[in-house]
N, C-alpha and C positions, 0 to 999 in steps of 0.2 A: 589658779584658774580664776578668781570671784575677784583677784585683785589682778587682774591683766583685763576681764569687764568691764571693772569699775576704770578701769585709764580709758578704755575705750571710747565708757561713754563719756568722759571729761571731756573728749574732744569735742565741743559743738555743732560740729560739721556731721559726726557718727549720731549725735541723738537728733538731729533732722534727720538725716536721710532714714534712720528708723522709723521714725513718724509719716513720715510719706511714704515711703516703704510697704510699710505695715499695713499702711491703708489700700493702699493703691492697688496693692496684689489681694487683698481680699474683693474691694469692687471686681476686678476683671476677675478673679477667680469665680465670684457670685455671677455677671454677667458671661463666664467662658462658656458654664455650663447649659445655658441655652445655645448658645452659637455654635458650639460643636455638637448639639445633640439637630438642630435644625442646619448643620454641614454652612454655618458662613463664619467657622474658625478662622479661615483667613481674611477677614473682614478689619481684623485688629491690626494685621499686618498692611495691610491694603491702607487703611487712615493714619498708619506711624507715618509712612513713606511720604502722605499727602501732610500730616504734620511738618513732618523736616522741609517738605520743599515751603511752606507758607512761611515756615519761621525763617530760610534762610531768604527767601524774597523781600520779607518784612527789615531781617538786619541788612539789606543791601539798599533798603529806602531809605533806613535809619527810624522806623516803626518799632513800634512795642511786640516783641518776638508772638509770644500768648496773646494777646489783643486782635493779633492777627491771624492766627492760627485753630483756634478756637472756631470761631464761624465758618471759617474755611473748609475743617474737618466736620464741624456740623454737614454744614452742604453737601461735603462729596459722599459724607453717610445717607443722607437722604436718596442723593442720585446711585447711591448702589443698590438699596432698596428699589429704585425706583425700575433701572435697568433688569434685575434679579427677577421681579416680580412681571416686567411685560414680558420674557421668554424668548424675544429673539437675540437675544444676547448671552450665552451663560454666564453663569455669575461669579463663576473663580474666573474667567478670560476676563471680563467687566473689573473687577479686583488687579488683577495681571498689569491691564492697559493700563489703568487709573496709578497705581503706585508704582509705575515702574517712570511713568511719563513726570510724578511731581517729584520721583529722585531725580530724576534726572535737569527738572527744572529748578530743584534746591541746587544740585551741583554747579550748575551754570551760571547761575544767580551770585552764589559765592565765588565762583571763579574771576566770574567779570567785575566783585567789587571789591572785598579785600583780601578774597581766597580764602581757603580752610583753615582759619584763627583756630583759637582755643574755644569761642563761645560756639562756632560752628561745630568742634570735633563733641564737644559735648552732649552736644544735640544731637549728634550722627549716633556717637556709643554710646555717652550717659556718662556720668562723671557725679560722684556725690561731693567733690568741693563746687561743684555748681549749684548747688542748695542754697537760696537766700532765705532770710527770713520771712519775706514776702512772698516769695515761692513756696514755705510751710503753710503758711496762714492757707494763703491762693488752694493749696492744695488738699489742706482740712475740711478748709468750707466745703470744697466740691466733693469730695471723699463720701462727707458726714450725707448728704444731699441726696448723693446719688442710693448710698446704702438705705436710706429712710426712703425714696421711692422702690426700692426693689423691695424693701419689707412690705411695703402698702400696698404694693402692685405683685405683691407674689403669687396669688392666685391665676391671676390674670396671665401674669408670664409663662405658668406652671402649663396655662391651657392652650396657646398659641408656641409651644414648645412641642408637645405631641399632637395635638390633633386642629387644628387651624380650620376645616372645615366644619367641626362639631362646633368650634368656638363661634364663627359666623351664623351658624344654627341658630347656639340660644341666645343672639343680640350682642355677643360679645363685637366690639370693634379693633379685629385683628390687627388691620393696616393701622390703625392710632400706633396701640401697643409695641408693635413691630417696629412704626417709629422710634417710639420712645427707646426699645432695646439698642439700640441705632445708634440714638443721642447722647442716652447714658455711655456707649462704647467708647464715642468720639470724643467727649470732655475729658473721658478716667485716663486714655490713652496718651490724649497731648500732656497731662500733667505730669503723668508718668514718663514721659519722653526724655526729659529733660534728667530725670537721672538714672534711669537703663538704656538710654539711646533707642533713636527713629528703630534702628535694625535689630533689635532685641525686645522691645518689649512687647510684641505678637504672644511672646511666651508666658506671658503672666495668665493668657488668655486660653493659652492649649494645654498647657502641663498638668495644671491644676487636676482640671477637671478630664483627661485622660486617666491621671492618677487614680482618682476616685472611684473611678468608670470599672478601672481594672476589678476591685474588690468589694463595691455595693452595689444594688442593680434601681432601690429607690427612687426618685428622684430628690427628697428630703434627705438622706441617707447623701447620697452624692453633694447637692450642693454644698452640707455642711463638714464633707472630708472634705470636698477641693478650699473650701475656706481656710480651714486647719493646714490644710499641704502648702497651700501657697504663702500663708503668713511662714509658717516654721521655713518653707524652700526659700524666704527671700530672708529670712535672719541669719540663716546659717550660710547665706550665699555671701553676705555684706560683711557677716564674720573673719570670713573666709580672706575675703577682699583685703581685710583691714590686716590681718596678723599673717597674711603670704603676699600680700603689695600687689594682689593680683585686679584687672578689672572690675568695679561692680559689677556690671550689667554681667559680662560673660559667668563671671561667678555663683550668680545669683541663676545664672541659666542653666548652668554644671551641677548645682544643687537641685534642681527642681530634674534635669534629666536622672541623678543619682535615686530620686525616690520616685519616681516614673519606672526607672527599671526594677525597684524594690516591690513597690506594691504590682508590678505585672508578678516576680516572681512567686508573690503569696497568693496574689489571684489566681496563678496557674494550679500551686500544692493545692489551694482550696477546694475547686475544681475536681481535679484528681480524687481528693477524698471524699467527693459526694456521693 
């Protein structure tokens, strides 16, 4: 077993995608747990889709995939906030309209220029031989970034997660924050794209923190099971991958649904035995 690891990670390609990985799924698993507890879960899903379609507009100009995509997804994070918050619009439809309109303008975009390549399918599922070096670095730096605002700003999150109205009370500036939770989403998201794919990596942001949900009722308690769930859910998913030849991304999504149905079932006995 320790010498079928140790081949694993020889392969360069296996100890990136760990590294990014690893990160990636703790950020969204740290940022899932407000967004599902304030119901804009699919909010991650909503900005992969706006991901994919910027990266694939970008590779049809012949742009820098990320350079593009990045401010792209910044923006359409802002404008869901923005729509969510004026109330004539709801905000899973606003999510709906937004990510369904930039697959479909990723799709188009690649169609009319060199079609569904290998760099496109990668982008759509995720692919861990798409991992550059520079896509590690790209994806450290933002990682390290995002984790050290949500350590700084935990309080702050902690308070605009339950009660947003007491928060504007004591001078708190909700709508900042709320940005901010936004923008953290939209950066960890596109990084992450690239190797769970536009259409799977929503779940780094749901799983986690349902998992949690199932068996702590805290919010300190949850955020640091979904942290744990989602780094173990994407090691054993990418494991998985590597020694059954199966997908990353779906993998990693198989493993994280396998302990979502686990920890519901001990939340249930628990439960029961109170």
């Amino acid at each position: 077993m320790l010498e079928s690891i140790a081949v694993m990670f020889s392969y360069g390609f296996m100890a990136r995608a760990f590294i990014v990985g690893i990160l990636t799924s703790l950020c969204l698993a740290l940022l899932g747990v407000s967004l599902v507890l304030k119901r804009y879960s699919m909010i991650g899903d909503g900005l992969s889709h706006v991901g994919f379609g910027a990266v694939a507009v970008a590779m049809a100009l012949g742009a820098a995939p990320l350079a593009v995509a990045v401010p792209v997804v910044m923006i359409a994070a802002f404008l869901l906030l923005m729509i969510s918050d004026d109330g004539s619009f709801r905000g899973d439809a606003a999510v709906a309209v937004i990510s369904s309109s930039a697959l479909a303008i990723g799709v188009m975009s690649a169609s009319l220029s060199s079609g569904i390549n290998s760099d496109v399918h990668s982008y759509l599922f995720g692919s861990v031989l798409a991992m550059s070096k520079s896509d590690v670095m790209l994806s450290v730096a933002v990682s390290v970034a995002v984790l050290l605002l949500y350590v700084i700003c935990y309080n702050r999150i902690f308070a605009i997660t339950f009660d947003e109205t007491f928060g504007r009370a004591t001078g708190l500036k909700v709508d900042k924050y709320n940005t901010l939770l936004a923008m953290l989403t939209a950066v960890t998201v596109v990084v992450g794209m690239r190797m769970m794919g536009a259409l799977l990596i929503s779940s780094l942001v749901i799983f986690p923190a349902l998992s949690a949900m199932r068996v702590f009722s805290s919010f300190r308690s949850v955020v640091i099971c979904s942290a744990l769930v989602s780094a173990v859910g994407f090691c054993i998913g990418i494991a998985a991958s590597y020694w059954l030849n199966t997908p990353a991304g779906a993998s990693v999504v198989i493993a994280n649904l396998v302990i979502f149905l686990t920890f519901s079932t001990v939340g249930a006995v628990l439960k029961t035995n109170e």
